[in-house]
PDB file of N, CA, C and O in Angstrom:
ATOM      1  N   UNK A   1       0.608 -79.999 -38.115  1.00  0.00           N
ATOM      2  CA  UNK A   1       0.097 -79.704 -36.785  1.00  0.00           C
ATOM      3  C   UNK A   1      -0.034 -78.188 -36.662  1.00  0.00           C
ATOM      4  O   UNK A   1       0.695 -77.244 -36.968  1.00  0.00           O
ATOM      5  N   UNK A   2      -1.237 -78.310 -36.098  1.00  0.00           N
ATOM      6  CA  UNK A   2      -1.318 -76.448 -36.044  1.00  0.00           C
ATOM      7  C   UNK A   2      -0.718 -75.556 -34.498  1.00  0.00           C
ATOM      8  O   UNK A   2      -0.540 -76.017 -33.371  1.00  0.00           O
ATOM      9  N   UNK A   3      -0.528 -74.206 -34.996  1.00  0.00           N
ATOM     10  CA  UNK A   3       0.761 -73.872 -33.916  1.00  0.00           C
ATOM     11  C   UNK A   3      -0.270 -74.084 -32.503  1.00  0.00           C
ATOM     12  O   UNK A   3       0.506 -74.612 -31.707  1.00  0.00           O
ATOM     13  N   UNK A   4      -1.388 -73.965 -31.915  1.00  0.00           N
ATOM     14  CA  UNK A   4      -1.918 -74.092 -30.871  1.00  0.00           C
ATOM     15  C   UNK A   4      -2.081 -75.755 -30.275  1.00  0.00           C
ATOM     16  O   UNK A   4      -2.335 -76.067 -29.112  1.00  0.00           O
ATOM     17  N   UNK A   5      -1.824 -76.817 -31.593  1.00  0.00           N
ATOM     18  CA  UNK A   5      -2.002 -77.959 -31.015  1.00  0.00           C
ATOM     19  C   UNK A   5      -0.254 -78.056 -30.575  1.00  0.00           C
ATOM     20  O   UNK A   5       0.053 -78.589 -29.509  1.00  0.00           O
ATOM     21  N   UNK A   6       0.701 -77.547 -31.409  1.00  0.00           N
ATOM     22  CA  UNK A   6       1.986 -77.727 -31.326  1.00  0.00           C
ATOM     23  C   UNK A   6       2.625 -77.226 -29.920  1.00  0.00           C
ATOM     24  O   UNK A   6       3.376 -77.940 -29.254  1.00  0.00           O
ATOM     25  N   UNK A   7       2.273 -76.031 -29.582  1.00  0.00           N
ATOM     26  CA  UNK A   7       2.390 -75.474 -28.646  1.00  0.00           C
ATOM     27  C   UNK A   7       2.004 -76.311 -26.881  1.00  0.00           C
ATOM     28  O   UNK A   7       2.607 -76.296 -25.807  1.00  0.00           O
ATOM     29  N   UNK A   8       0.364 -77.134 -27.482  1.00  0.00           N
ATOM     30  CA  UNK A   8       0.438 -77.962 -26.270  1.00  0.00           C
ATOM     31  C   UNK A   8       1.512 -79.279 -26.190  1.00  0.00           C
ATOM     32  O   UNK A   8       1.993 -79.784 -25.175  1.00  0.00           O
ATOM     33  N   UNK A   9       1.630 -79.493 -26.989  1.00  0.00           N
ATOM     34  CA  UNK A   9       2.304 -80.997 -26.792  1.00  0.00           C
ATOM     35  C   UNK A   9       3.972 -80.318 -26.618  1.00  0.00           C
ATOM     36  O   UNK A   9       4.551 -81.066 -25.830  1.00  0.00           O
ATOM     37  N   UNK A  10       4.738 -79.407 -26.981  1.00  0.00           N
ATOM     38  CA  UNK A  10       5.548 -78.645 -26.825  1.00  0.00           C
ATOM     39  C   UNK A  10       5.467 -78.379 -25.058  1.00  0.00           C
ATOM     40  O   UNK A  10       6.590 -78.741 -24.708  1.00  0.00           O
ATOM     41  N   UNK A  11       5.126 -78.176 -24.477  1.00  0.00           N
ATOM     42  CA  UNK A  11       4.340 -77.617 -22.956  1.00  0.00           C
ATOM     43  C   UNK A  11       4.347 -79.028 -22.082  1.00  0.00           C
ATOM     44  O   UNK A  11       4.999 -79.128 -21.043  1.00  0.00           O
ATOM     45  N   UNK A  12       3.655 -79.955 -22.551  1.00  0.00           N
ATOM     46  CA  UNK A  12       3.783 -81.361 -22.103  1.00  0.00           C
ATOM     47  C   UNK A  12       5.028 -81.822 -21.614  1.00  0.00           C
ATOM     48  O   UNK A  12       5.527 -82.044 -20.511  1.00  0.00           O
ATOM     49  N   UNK A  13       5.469 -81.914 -23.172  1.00  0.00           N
ATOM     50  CA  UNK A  13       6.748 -82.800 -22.813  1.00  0.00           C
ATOM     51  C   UNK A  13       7.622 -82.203 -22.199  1.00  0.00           C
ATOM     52  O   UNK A  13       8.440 -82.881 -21.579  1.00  0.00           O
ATOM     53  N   UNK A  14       7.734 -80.498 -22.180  1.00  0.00           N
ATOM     54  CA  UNK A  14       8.906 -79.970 -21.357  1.00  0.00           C
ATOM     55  C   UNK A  14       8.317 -80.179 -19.938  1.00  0.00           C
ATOM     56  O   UNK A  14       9.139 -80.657 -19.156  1.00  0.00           O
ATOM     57  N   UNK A  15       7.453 -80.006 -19.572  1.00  0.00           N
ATOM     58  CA  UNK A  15       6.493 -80.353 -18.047  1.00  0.00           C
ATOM     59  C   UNK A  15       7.290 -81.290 -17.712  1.00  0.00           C
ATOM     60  O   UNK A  15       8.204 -81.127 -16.905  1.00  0.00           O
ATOM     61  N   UNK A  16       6.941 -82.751 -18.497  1.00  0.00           N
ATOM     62  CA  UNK A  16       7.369 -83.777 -18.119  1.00  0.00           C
ATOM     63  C   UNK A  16       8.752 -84.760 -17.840  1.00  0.00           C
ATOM     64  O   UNK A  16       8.902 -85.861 -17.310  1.00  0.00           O
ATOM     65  N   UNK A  17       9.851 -83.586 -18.604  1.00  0.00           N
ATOM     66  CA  UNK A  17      10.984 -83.742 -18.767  1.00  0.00           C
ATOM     67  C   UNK A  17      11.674 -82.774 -17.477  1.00  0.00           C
ATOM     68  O   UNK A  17      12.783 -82.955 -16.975  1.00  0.00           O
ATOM     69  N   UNK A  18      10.884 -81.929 -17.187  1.00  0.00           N
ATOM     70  CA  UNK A  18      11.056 -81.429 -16.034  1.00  0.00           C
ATOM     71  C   UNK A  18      10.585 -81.858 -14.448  1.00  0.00           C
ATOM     72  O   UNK A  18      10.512 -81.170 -13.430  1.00  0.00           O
ATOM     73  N   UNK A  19      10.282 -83.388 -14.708  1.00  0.00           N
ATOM     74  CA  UNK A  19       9.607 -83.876 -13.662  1.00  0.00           C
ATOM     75  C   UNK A  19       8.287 -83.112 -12.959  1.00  0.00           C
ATOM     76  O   UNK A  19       8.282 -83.312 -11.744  1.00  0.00           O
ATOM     77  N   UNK A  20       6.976 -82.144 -13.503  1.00  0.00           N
ATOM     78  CA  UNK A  20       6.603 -81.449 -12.843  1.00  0.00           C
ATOM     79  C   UNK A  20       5.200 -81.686 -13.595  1.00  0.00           C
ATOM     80  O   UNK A  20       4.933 -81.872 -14.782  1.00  0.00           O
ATOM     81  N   UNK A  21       4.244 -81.587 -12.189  1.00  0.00           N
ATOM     82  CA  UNK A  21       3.042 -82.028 -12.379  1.00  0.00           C
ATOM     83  C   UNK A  21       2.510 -80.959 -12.826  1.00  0.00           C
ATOM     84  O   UNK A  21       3.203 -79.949 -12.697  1.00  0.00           O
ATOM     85  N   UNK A  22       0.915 -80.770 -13.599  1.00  0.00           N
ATOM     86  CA  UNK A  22       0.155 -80.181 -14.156  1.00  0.00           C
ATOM     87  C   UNK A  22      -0.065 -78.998 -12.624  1.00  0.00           C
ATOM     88  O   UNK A  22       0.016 -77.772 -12.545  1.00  0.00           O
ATOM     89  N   UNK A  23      -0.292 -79.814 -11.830  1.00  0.00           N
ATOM     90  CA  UNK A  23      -0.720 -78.690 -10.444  1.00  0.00           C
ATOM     91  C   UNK A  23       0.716 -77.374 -10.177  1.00  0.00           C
ATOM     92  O   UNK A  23       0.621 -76.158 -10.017  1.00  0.00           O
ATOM     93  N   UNK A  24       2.009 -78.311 -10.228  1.00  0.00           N
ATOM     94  CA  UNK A  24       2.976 -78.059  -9.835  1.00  0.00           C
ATOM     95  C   UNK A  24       3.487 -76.416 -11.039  1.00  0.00           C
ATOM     96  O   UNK A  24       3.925 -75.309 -10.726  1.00  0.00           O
ATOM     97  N   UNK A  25       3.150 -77.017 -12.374  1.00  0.00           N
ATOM     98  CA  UNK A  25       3.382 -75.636 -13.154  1.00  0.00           C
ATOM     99  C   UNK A  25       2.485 -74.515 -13.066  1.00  0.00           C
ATOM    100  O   UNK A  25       2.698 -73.333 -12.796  1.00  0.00           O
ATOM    101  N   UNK A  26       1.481 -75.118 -13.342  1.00  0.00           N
ATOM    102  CA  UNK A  26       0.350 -74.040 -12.993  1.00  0.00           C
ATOM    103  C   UNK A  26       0.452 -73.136 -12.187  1.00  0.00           C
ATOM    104  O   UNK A  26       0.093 -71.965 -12.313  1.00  0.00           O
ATOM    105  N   UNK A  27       1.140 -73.837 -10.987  1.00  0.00           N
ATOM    106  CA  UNK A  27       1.094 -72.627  -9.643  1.00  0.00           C
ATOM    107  C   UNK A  27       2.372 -71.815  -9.837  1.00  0.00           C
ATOM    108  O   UNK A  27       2.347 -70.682  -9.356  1.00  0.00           O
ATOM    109  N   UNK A  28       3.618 -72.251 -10.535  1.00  0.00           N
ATOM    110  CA  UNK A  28       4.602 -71.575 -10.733  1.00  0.00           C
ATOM    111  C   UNK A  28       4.336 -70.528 -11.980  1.00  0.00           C
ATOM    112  O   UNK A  28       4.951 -69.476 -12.157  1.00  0.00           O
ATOM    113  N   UNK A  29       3.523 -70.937 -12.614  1.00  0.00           N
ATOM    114  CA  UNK A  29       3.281 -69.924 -14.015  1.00  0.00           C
ATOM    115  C   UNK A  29       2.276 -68.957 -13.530  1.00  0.00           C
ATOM    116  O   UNK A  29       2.056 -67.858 -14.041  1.00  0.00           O
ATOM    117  N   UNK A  30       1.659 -69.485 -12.450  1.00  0.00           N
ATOM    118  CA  UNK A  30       0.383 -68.299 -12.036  1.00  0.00           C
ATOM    119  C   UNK A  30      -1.352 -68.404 -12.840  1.00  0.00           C
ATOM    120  O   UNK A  30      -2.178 -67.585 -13.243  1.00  0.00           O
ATOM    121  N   UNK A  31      -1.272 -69.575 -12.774  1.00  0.00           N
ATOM    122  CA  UNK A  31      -2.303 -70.086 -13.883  1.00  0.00           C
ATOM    123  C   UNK A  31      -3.043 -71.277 -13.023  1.00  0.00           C
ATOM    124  O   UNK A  31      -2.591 -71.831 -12.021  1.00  0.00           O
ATOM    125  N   UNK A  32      -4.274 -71.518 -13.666  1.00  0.00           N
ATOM    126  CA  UNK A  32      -4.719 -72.649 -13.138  1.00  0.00           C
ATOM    127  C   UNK A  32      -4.578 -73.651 -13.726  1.00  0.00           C
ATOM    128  O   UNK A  32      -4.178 -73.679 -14.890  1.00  0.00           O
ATOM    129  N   UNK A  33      -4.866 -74.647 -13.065  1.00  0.00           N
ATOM    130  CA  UNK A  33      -4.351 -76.184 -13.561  1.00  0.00           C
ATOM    131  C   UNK A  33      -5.516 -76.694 -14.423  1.00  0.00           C
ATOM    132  O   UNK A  33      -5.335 -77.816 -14.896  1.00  0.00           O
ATOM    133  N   UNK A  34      -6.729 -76.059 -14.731  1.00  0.00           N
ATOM    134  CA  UNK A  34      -7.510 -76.528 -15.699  1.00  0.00           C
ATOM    135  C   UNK A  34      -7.350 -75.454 -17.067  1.00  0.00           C
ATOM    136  O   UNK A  34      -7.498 -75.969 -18.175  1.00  0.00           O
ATOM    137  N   UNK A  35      -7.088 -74.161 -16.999  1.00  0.00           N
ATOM    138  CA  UNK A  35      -6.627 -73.400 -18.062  1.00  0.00           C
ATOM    139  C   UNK A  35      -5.075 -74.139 -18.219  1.00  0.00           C
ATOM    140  O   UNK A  35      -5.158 -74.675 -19.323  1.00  0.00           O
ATOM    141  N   UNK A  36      -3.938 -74.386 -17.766  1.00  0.00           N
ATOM    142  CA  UNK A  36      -2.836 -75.288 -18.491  1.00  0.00           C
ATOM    143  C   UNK A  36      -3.044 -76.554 -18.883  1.00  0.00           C
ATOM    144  O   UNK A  36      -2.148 -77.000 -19.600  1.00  0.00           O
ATOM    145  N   UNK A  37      -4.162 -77.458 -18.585  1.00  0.00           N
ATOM    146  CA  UNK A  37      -4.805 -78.618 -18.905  1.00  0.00           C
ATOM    147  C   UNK A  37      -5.167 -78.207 -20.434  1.00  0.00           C
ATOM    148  O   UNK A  37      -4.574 -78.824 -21.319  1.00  0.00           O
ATOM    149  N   UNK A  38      -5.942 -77.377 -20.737  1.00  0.00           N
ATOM    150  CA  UNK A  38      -6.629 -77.208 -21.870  1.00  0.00           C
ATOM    151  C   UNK A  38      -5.838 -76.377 -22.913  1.00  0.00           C
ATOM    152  O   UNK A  38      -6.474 -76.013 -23.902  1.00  0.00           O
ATOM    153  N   UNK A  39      -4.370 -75.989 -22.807  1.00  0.00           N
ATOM    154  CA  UNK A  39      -3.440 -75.520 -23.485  1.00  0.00           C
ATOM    155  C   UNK A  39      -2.827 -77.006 -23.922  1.00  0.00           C
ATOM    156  O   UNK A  39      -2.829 -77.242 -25.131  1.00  0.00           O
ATOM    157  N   UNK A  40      -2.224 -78.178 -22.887  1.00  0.00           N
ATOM    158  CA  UNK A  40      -1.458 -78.830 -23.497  1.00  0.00           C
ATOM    159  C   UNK A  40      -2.831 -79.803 -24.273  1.00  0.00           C
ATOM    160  O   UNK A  40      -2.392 -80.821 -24.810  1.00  0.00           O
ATOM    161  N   UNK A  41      -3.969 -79.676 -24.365  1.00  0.00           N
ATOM    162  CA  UNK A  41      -4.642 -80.161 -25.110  1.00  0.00           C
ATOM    163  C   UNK A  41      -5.448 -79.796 -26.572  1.00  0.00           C
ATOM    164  O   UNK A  41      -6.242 -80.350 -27.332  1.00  0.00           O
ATOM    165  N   UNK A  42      -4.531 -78.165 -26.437  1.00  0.00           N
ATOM    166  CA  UNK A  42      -4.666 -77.459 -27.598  1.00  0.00           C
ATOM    167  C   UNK A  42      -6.278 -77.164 -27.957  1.00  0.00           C
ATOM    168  O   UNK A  42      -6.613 -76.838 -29.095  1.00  0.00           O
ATOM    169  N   UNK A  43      -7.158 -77.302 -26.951  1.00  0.00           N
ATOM    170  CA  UNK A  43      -8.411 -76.479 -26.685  1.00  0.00           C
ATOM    171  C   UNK A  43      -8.438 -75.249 -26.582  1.00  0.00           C
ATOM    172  O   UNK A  43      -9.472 -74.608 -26.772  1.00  0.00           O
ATOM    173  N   UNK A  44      -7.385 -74.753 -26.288  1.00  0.00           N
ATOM    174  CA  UNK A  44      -7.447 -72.872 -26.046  1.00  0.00           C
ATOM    175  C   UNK A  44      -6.258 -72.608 -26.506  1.00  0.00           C
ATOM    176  O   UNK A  44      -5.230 -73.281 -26.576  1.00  0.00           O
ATOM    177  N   UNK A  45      -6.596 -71.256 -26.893  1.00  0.00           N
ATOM    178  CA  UNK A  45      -5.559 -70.397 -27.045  1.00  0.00           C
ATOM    179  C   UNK A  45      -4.763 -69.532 -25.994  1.00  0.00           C
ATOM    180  O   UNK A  45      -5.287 -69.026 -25.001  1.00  0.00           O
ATOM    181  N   UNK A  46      -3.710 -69.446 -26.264  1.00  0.00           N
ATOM    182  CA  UNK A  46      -2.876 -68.983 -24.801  1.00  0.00           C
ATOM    183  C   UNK A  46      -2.763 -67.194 -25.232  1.00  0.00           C
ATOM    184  O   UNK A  46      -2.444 -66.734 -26.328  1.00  0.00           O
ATOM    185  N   UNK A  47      -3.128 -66.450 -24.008  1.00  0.00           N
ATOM    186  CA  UNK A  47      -2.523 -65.688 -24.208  1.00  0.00           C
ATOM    187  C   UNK A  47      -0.862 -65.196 -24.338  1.00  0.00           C
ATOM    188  O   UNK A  47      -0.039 -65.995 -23.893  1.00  0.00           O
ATOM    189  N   UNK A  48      -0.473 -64.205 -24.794  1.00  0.00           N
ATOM    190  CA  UNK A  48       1.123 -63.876 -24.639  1.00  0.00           C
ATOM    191  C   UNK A  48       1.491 -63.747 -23.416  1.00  0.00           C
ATOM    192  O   UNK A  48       2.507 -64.381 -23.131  1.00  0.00           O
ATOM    193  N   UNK A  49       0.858 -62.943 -22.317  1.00  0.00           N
ATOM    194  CA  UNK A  49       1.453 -62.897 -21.494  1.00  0.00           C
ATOM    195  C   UNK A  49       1.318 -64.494 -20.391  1.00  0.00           C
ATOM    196  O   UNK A  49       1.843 -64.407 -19.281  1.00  0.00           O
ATOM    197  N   UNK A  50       0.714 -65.668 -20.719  1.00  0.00           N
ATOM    198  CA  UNK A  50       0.379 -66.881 -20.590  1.00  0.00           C
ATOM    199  C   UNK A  50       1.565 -67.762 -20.830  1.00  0.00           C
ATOM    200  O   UNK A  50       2.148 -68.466 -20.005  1.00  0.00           O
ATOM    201  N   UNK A  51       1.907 -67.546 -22.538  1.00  0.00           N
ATOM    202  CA  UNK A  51       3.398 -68.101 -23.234  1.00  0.00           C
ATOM    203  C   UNK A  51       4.621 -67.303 -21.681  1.00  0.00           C
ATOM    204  O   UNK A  51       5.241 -67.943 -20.832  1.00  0.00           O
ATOM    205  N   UNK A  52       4.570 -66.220 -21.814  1.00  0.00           N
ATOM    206  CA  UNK A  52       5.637 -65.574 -21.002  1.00  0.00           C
ATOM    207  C   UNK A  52       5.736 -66.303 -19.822  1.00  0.00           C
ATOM    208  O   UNK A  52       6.909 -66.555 -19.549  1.00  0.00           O
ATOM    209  N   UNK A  53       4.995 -66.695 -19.094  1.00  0.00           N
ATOM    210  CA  UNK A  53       4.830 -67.279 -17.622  1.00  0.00           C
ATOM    211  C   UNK A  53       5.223 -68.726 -17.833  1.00  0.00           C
ATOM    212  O   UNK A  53       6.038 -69.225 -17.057  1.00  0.00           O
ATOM    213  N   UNK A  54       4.697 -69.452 -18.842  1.00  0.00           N
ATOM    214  CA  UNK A  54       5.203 -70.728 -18.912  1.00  0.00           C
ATOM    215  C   UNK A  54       6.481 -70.965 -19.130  1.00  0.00           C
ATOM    216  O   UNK A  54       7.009 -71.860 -18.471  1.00  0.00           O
ATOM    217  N   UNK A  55       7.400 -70.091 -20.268  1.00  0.00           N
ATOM    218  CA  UNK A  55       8.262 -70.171 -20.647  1.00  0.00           C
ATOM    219  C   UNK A  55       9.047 -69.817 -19.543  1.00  0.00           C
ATOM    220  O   UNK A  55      10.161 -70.332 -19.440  1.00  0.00           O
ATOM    221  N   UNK A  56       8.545 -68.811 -18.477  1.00  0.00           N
ATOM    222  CA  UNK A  56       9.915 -68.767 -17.575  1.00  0.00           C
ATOM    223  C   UNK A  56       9.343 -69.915 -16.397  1.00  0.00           C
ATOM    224  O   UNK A  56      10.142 -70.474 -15.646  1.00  0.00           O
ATOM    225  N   UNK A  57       8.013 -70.159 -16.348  1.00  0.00           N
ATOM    226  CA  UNK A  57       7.828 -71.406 -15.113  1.00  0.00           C
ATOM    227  C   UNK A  57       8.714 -72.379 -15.330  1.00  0.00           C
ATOM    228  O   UNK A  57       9.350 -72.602 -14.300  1.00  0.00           O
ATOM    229  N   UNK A  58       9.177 -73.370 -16.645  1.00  0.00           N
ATOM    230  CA  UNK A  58       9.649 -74.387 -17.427  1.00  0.00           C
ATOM    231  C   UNK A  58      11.479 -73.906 -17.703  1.00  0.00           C
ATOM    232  O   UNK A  58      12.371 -74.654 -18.103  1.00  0.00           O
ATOM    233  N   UNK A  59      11.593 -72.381 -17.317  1.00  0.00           N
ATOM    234  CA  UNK A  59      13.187 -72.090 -17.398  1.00  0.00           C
ATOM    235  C   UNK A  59      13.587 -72.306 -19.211  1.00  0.00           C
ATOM    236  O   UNK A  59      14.628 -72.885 -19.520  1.00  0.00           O
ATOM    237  N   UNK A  60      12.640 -71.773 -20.273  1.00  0.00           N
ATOM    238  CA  UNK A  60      13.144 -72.140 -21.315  1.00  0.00           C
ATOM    239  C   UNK A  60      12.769 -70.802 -22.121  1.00  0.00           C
ATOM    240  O   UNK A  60      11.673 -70.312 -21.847  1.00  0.00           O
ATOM    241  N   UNK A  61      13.571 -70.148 -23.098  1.00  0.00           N
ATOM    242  CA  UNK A  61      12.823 -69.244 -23.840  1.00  0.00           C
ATOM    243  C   UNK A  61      11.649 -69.528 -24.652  1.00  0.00           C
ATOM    244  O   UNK A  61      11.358 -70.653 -25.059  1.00  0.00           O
ATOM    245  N   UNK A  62      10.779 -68.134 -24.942  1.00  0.00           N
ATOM    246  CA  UNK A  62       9.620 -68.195 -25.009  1.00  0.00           C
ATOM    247  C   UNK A  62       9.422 -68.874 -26.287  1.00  0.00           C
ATOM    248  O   UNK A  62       8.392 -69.547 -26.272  1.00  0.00           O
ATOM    249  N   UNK A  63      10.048 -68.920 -27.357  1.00  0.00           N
ATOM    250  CA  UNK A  63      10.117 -69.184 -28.566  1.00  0.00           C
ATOM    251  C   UNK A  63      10.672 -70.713 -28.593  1.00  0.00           C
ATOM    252  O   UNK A  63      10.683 -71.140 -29.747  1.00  0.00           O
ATOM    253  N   UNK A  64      11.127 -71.636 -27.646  1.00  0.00           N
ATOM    254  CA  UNK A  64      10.923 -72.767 -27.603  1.00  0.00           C
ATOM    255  C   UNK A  64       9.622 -73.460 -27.368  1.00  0.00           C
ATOM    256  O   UNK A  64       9.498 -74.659 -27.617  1.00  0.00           O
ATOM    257  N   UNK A  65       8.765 -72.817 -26.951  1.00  0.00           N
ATOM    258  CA  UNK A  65       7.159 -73.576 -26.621  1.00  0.00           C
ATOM    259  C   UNK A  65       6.382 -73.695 -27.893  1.00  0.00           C
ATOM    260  O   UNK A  65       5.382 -74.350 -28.187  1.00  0.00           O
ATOM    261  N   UNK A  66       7.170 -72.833 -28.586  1.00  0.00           N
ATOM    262  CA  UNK A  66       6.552 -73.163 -30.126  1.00  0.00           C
ATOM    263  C   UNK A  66       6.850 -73.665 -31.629  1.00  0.00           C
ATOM    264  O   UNK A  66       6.236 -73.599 -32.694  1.00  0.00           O
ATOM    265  N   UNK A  67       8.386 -74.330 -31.105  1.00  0.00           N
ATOM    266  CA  UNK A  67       9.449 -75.050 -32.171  1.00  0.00           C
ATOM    267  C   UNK A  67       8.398 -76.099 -32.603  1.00  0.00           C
ATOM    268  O   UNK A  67       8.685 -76.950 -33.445  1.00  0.00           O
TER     269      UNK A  67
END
């Protein structure tokens, strides 16, 4: 799996383990809900400062979104 498809499904499941909707992160990461749509679908590439916002929207270090 390549690190941009890994990264979405990584993003997903913490979303979802966090009980929190696609709308619901987005607005906490500062992002829109169709640019985080197309990350956990590994269509785009995230910027860094993108990783940074998710990783603290989701409460997890940044280097877990990409285990």
């Amino acid at each position: 799996m390549d690190l941009v498809a890994r990264l979405g499904k990584n993003v997903r499941t913490l979303r979802i383990a966090s009980g929190l909707s696609q709308e619901e992160l987005a607005f906490r990461a500062e992002m829109k809900r169709s640019y985080l749509s197309d990350l956990e679908r590994g269509t785009r590439n995230p910027s860094v400062r993108a990783l940074g916002r998710l990783a603290a929207a989701l409460e997890v270090p940044p280097g877990q979104l990409l285990d």
